[in-house]
VEXRODO-255542 format. One record per residue (C-alpha): y, z, x; residue number from 1. Coordinates in steps of 0.25 Angstrom, whole numbers. Layout:
<sites>
      Y      Z      X   nr
      Y      Z      X  NUM
...
</sites>
This chain:
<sites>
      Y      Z      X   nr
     86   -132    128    1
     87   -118    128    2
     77   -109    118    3
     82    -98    110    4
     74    -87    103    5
     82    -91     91    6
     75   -104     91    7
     65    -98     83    8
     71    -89     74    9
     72   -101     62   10
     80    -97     49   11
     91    -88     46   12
     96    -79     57   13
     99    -69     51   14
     86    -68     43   15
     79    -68     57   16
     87    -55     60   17
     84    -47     49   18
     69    -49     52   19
     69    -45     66   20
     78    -32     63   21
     68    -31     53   22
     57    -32     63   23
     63    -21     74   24
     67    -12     62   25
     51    -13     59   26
     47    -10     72   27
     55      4     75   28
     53      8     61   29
     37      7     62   30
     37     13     74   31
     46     25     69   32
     39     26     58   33
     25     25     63   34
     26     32     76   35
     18     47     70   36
      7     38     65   37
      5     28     77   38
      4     44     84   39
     -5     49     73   40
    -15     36     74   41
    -13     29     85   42
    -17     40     95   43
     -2     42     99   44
      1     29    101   45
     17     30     92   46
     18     16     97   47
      5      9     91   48
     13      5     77   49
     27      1     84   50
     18     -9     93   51
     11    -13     81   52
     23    -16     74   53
     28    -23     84   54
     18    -33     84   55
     19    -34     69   56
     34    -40     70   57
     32    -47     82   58
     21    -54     74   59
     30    -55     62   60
     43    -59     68   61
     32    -71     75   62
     28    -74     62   63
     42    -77     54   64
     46    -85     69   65
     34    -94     64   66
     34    -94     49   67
     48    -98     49   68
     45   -111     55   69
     35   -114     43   70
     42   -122     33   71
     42   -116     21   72
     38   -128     15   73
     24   -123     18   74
     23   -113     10   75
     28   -119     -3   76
     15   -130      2   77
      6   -121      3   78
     11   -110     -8   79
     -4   -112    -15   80
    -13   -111     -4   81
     -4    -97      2   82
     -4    -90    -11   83
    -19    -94    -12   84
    -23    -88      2   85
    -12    -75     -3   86
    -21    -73    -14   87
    -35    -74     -7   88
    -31    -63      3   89
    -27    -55     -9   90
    -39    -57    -16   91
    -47    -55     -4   92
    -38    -42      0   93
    -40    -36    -14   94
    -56    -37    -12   95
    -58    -34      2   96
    -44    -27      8   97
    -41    -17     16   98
    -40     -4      7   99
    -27      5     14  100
    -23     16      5  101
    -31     11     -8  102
    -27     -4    -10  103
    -32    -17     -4  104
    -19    -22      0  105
    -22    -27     16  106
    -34    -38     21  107
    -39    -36     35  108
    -40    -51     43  109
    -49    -50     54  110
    -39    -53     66  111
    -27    -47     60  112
    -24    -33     65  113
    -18    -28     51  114
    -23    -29     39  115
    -15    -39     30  116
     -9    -38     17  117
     -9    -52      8  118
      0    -48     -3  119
     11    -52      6  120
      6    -64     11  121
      3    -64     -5  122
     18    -63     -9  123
     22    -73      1  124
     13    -84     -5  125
     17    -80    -18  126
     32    -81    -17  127
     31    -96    -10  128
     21   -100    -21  129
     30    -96    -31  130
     43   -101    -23  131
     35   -115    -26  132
     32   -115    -40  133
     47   -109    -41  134
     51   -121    -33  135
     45   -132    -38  136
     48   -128    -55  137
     58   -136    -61  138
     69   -132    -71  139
     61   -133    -84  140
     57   -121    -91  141
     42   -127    -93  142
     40   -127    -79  143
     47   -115    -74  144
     36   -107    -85  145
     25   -117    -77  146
     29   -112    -64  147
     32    -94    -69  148
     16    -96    -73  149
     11   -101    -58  150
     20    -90    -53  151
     16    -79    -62  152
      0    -84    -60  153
      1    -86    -45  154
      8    -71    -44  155
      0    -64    -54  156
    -13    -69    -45  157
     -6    -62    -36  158
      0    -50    -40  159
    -15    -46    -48  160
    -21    -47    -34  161
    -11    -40    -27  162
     -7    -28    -38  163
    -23    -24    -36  164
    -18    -16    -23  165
     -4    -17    -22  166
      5    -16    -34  167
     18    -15    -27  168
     17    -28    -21  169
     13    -35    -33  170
     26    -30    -41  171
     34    -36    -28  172
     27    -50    -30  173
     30    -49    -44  174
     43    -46    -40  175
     44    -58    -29  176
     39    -68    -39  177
     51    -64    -50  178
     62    -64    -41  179
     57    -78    -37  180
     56    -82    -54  181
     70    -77    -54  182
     75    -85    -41  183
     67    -97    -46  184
     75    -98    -60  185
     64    -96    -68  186
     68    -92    -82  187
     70    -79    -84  188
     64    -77    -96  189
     49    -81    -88  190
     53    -72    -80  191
     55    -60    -88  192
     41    -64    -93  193
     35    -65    -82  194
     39    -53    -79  195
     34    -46    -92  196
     21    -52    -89  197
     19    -47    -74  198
     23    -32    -79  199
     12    -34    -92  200
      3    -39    -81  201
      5    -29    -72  202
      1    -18    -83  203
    -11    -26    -90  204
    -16    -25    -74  205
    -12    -10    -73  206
    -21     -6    -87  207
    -33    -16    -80  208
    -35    -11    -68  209
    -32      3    -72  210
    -49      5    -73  211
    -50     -2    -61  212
    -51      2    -44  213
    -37     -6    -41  214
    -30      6    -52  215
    -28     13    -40  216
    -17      5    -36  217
    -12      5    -49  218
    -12     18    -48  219
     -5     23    -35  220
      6     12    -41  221
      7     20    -54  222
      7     34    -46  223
     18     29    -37  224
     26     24    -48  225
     25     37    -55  226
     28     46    -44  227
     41     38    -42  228
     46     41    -56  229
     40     56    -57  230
     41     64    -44  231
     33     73    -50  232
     22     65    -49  233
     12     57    -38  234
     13     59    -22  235
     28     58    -16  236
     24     62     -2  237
     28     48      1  238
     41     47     -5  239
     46     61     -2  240
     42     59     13  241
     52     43     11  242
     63     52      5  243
     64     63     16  244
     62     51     26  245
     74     47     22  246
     83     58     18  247
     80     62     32  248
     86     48     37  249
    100     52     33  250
    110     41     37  251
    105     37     52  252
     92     43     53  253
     85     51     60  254
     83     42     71  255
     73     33     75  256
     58     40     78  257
     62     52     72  258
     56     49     56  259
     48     60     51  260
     43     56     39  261
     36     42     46  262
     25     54     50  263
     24     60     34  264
     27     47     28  265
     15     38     27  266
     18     22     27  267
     30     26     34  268
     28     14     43  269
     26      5     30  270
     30      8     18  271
     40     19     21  272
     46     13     33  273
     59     12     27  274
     60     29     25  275
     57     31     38  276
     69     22     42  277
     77     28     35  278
     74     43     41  279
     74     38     53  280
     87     28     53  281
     93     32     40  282
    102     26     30  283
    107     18     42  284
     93     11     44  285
     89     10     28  286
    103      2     28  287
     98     -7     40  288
     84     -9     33  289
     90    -14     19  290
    101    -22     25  291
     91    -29     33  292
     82    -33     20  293
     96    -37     12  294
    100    -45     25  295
     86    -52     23  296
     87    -54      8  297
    100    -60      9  298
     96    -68     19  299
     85    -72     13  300
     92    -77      0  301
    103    -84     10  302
     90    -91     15  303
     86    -95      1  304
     98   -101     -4  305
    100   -108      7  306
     87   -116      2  307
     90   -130     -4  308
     75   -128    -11  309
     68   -121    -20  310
     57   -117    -14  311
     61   -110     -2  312
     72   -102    -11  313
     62    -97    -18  314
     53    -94     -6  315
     62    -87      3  316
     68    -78     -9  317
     54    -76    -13  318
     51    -69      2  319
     65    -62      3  320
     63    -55    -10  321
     49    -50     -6  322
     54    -46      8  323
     66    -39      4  324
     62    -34    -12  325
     48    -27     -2  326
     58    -21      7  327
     67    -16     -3  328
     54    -10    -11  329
     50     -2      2  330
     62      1      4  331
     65      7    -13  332
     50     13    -11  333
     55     22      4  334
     66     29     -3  335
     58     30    -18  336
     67     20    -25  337
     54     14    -29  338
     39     20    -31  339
     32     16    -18  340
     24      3    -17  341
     18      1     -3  342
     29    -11      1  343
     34    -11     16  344
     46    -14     21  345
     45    -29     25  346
     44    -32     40  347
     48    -16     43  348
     36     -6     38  349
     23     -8     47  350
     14    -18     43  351
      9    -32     50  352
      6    -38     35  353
     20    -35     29  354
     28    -38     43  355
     20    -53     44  356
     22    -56     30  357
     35    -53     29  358
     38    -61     42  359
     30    -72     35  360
     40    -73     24  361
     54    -71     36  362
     48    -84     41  363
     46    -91     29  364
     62    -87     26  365
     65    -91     38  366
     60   -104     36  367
     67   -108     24  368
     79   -103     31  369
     76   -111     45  370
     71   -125     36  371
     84   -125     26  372
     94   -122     37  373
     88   -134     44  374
     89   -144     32  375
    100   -140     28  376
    104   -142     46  377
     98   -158     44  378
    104   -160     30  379
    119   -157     37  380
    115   -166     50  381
    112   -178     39  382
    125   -176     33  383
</sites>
């Protein structure tokens, strides 16, 4: 028997493409995007972040190859125990992280070459821990409350933690966990107050920790915000620097290495990756970029009606709307749609954390794709 590279690529086909364009759109956009600094820091060396990058998807592309043969079943088991490991790294990062530009957002682990980031391992166990209680609720309205308390507790456990350094993340999971409400049938009316009470929440918080030392992040979210609806106010060296990047690009670009604002541009790499795209391959690659998350997203919702349970409905719509909902936030945030946050572009910006994490969650896509394709294969054989 004859053995064939696509042996190992499990699931949906077409899912499997959008990942590795994903993954060589990353590596030339990096390094584009991070060749002055790699000269700058790196002793000459323009190619230090295109290897490093490199490495990062080769590791990543690895790991949805073996997360996709983990049965998804797994995760619903163990929802507990993940989102209790999720909540000790957070816990532990927000008392003893690594402090980058004034917020305790990444954990150093002795054997790892980067420094990782447990919010998203965070958001992951959150959604599969809500996908269960979703999962296993039943039609009456009793119940339906029972479960919208466990959720709303188990998020705001997390969402408290996670908001002390990184608002904009918290707002996603907040957002993550409504969408899921909503596809879970739960009762709009819990919803809407459910709702009511995150945003009361949110600014009972603000007023309390206004006195204390985590106000800065508080703070750097209000200026931003205000700078967004008055240009007369706060710092837009970043934002003026996004819009030139891409006025610049025109319709094709200025061509491939030949960005100027990725040596102005700070986080060009990260979370301005997608302006610098756009300079360099205009409208043409900004069009390649969204039609590749929308490819993702519909496949993604293919993948999840496909399902014949619960559970992995839930689960596989919970990971496509982070993944695609970040992506189109980065992507709002590049060309001042929305006030900037700090999101990367999943599985293009620099970064091992994001890239693993969101590879984490293509595997586990994968699988539910790879596991009803095959039932649904022996149920037709027993007929």
């Amino acid at each position: 028997m004859k053995y064939k590279f696509t042996n190992i690529l499990k699931g949906d086909i077409i899912f499997w493409n959008a990942i590795i364009l994903l993954g060589v759109i990353s590596i030339l956009a990096v390094y584009s995007s991070s060749g002055g600094l790699a000269y700058q820091e790196k002793a000459g060396n323009t190619g230090y972040f295109l290897w490093k990058q490199i490495v990062f998807i080769a590791v990543a592309l690895v790991t949805v190859m073996a997360v996709q043969f983990i049965s998804y079943k797994r995760y619903e088991k163990h929802a507990l125990i993940l989102y209790g490991i999720a909540i000790f790294l957070l816990i532990v990062t927000a008392v003893a992280g690594v402090e980058i530009n004034g917020a305790k957002r990444w954990l150093s682990i002795p054997g790892i070459p980067f420094n990782f980031q447990p919010s998203d391992l965070a958001k992951i166990s959150l959604i599969v821990l809500t996908s269960k209680i979703l999962a296993v609720k039943r039609k009456d309205g009793k119940i339906a409350v029972k479960s919208l308390k466990q959720i709303g507790i188990f998020t705001g456990i997390i969402v408290a933690i996670v908001m002390i350094n990184d608002i904009s993340t918290a707002l996603l999971i907040v957002v993550i966990v409504a969408v899921l409400l909503i596809i879970g049938r739960i009762d709009k009316k819990y919803i809407l107050i459910s709702i009511g009470v995150v945003i009361l929440g949110l600014f009972i918080l603000y007023f309390t920790v206004s006195n204390f030392d985590i106000k800065n992040r508080f703070g750097t979210a209000g200026n931003r915000i205000e700078s967004f609806f008055d240009s007369e106010s706060g710092d837009h060296h970043q934002v003026d620097r996004a819009k030139i990047a891409i006025v610049t690009g025109g319709l094709i670009g200025r061509g491939p290495g030949n960005s100027i604002q990725r040596n102005i541009l700070s986080q060009s790499n990260s979370d301005y990756i997608f302006a610098i795209i756009i300079e360099e391959y205009g409208l043409f690659g900004a069009t390649v970029i969204i039609a590749l998350y929308l490819w993702i997203l519909y496949r993604g919702i293919y993948i999840a009606k496909n399902c014949n349970e619960t559970f992995p409905i839930l689960l596989t719509s919970g990971l496509i709307v982070w993944i695609t909902g970040q992506a189109f936030a980065n992507m709002m945030i590049a060309t001042d749609m929305l006030p900037a946050t700090g999101q990367t572009l999943p599985f293009v910006s620099m970064g091992g954390t994001s890239i693993i994490s969101t590879a984490i969650a293509f595997g586990i896509i994968l699988n539910v794709s790879y596991l009803t394709k095959k039932k649904k294969k022996k149920e037709q054989l027993a007929n």
